[in-house]
C-alpha positions in Angstrom: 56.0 -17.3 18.6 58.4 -13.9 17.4 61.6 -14.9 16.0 64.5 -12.2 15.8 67.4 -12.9 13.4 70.2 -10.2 13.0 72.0 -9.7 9.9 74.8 -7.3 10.6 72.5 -3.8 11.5 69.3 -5.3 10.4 67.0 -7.4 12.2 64.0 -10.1 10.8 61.5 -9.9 13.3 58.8 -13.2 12.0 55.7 -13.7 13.5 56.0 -17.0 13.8 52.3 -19.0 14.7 52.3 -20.4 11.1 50.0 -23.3 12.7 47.2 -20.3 13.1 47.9 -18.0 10.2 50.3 -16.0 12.3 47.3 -14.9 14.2 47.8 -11.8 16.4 47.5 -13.6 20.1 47.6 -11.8 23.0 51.0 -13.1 23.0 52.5 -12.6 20.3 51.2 -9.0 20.3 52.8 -8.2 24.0 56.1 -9.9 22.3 56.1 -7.9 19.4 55.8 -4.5 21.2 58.9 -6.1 23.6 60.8 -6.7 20.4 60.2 -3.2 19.0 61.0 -1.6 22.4 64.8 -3.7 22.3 65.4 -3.1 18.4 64.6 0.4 18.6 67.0 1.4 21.8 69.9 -1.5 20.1 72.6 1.2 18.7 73.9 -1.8 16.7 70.3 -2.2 14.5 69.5 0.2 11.6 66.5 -1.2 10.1 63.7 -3.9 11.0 62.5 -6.3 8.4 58.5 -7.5 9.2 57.5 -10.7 7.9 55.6 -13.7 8.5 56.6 -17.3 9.0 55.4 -19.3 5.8 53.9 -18.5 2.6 50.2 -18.7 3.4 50.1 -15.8 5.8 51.6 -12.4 7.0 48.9 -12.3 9.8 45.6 -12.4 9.7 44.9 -10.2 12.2 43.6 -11.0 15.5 43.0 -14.3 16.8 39.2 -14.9 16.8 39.2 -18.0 18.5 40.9 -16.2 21.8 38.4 -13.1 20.9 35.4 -15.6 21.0 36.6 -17.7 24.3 37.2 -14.8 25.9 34.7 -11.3 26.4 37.5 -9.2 27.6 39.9 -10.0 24.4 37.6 -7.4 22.5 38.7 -4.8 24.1 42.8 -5.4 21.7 40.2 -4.1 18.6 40.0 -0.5 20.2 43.4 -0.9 22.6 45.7 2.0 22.1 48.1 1.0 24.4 51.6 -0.5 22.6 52.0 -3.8 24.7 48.5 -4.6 22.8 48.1 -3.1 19.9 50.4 -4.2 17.2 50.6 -0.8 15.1 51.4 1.1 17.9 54.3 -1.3 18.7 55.5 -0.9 15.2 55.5 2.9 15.8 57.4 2.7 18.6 60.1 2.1 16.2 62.1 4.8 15.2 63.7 3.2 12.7 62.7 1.8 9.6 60.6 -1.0 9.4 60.3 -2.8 6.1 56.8 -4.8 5.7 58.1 -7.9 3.7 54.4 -9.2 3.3 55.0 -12.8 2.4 50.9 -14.0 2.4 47.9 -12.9 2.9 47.6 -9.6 5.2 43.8 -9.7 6.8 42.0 -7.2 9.0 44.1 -6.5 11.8 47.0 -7.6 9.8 45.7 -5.5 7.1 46.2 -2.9 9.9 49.7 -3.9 11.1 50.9 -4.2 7.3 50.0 -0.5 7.1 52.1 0.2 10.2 55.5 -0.2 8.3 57.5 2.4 6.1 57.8 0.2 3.0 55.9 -2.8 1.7 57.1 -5.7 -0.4 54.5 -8.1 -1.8 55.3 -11.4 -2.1 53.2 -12.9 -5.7 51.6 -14.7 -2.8 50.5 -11.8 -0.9 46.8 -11.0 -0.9 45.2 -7.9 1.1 41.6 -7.6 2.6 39.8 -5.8 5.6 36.8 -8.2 6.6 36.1 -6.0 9.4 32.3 -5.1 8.3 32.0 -8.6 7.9 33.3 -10.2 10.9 31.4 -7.3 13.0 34.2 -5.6 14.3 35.0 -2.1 12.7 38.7 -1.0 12.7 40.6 0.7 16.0 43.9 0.4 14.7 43.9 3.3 11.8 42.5 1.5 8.9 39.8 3.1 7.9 41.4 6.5 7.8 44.9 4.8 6.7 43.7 3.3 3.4 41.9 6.2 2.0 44.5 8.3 2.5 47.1 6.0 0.5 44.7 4.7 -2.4 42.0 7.0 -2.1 38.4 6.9 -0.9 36.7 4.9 -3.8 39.3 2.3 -4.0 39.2 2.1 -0.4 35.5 1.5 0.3 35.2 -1.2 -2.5 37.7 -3.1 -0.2 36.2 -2.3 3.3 32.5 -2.4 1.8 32.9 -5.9 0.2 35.6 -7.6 1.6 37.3 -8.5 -1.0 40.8 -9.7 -1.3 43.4 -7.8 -3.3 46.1 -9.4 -5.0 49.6 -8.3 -4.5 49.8 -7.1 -8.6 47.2 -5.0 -8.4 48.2 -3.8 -4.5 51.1 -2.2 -6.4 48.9 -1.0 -9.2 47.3 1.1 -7.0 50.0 2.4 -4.7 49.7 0.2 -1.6 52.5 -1.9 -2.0 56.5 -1.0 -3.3 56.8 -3.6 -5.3 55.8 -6.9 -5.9 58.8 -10.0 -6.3 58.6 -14.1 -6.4 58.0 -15.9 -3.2 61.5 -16.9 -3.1 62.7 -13.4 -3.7 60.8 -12.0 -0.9 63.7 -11.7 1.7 66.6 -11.3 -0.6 65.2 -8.1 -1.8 64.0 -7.0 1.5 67.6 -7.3 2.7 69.2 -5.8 -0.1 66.7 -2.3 0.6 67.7 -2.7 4.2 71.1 -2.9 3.2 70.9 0.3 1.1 68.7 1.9 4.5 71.7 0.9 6.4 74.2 2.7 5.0 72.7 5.9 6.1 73.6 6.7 9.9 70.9 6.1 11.8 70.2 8.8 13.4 69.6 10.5 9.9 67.4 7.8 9.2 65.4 8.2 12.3 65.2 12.0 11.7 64.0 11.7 8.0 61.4 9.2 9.0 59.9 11.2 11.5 60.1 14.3 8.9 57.5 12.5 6.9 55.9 11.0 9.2 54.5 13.6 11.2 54.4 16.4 8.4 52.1 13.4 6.8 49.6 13.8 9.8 48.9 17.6 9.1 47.7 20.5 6.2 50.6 20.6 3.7 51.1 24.3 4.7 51.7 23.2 8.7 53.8 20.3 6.3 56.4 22.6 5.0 56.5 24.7 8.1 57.4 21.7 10.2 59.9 20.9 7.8 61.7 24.3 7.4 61.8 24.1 11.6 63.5 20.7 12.0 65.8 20.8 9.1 67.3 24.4 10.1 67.7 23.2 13.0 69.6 20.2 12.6 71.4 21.7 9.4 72.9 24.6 11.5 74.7 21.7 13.1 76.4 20.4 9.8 79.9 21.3 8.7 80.9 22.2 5.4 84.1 18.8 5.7 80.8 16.8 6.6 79.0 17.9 3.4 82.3 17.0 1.2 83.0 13.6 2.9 79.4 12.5 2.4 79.1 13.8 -1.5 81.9 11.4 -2.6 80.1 8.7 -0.8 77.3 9.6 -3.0 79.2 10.1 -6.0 81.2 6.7 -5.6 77.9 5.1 -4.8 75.9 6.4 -7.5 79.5 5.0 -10.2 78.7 1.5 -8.7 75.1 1.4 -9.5 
């Protein structure tokens, strides 16, 4: 149902129900949040690759045939609590999580998609949020996630028709990194982790959190958030630190 692979300080978490479009069960959603909980407190993880088993799906989003056998599943729509709701569990992650989105990412997977820090499209990938048209209107941040990241007209011709978008024109407009072959997928969302993981984590964790949550307010509370942290934590750097770390760079940057 969730498989974990390690490869040295990254993990591949797979959503693995290929049989039902890697459909979000109750299941696999409580297994997701326990996997996010364990790679996040691992010391030996850096960074978290997200995919999908196959090449027909990512996820697409919740299970409908649990939601319709069952009048208490419909509650997971509006569920803000980690163990069921999927972005939440992704959040829970301090570390990076890299969306490798490897088919088609609908509604609720839409939603978890969204959830990661960077997105790479397979050419198979395909994007839509049917939630008007299944009846069930977003809980899990897409409505206000998707304007914010493509902008408002772009994202109420998805939400107001449907529609699918392909992975080429997801990175046209911003949603998406970049866009690679189907069999390039995972070697190129290894080779970012890869470059991720060369940082120390704990700067990673810091940065990410740095955007994150100056993201969430007015640019001016932004830059004042950012001025706070980083003299905090910059007080605490020495000037050998500084050196060792710019011929890193500098050695990195001659190999490039």
């Amino acid at each position: 149902m969730l498989l974990i692979e390690r490869r040295g300080s990254v993990a591949v978490v797979t959503l693995n129900r290929p049989e039902a479009m890697n459909a979000l069960s109750k299941a696999l959603r409580l297994a997701l949040h326990d996997a996010m909980i364990q790679l996040d407190q691992d010391p030996d993880v850096s960074v978290v690759i997200l995919t999908g088993a196959g090449d027909r799906a990512f996820t697409a989003g919740l299970d409908l045939k649990e939601l319709g056998g069952d009048p208490a599943a419909m509650g997971a729509a509006n569920d803000q609590d980690a163990r069921s709701n999927p972005v939440r569990a992704v959040e829970t992650c301090r570390k990076p999580v890299i969306g490798a989105i490897n088919g088609v990412a609908i509604t609720g997977g839409f939603e978890l998609a969204l959830a990661c820090d960077v997105l790479l499209a397979s050419e198979n990938a395909r994007f839509a949020d049917t939630h008007a048209r299944v009846g069930i209107m977003p809980g899990w941040g897409l409505s206000q996630k998707l304007s914010r990241l493509i902008g408002p007209y772009r994202a109420k011709e998805l939400s107001l028709t449907g529609n699918f978008l392909d992975a080429r024109t997801a990175a046209d407009w911003g949603l998406v990194n970049r866009v690679t072959t189907a069999s390039d997928l995972m070697p190129t969302a290894l080779r970012m982790a890869d470059e991720m993981a060369s940082i120390p984590v704990d700067a990673l964790s810091f940065y990410k959190a740095l955007i994150d949550d100056g993201y969430a307010l007015a640019f001016g509370d932004g830059l004042s958030l950012e001025h706070k942290r980083s003299s905090a934590r910059n007080r605490a750097v020495t000037p050998e630190a500084v050196e060792q770390r710019r011929r890193q760079v500098m050695e990195r940057g001659r190999g490039q």
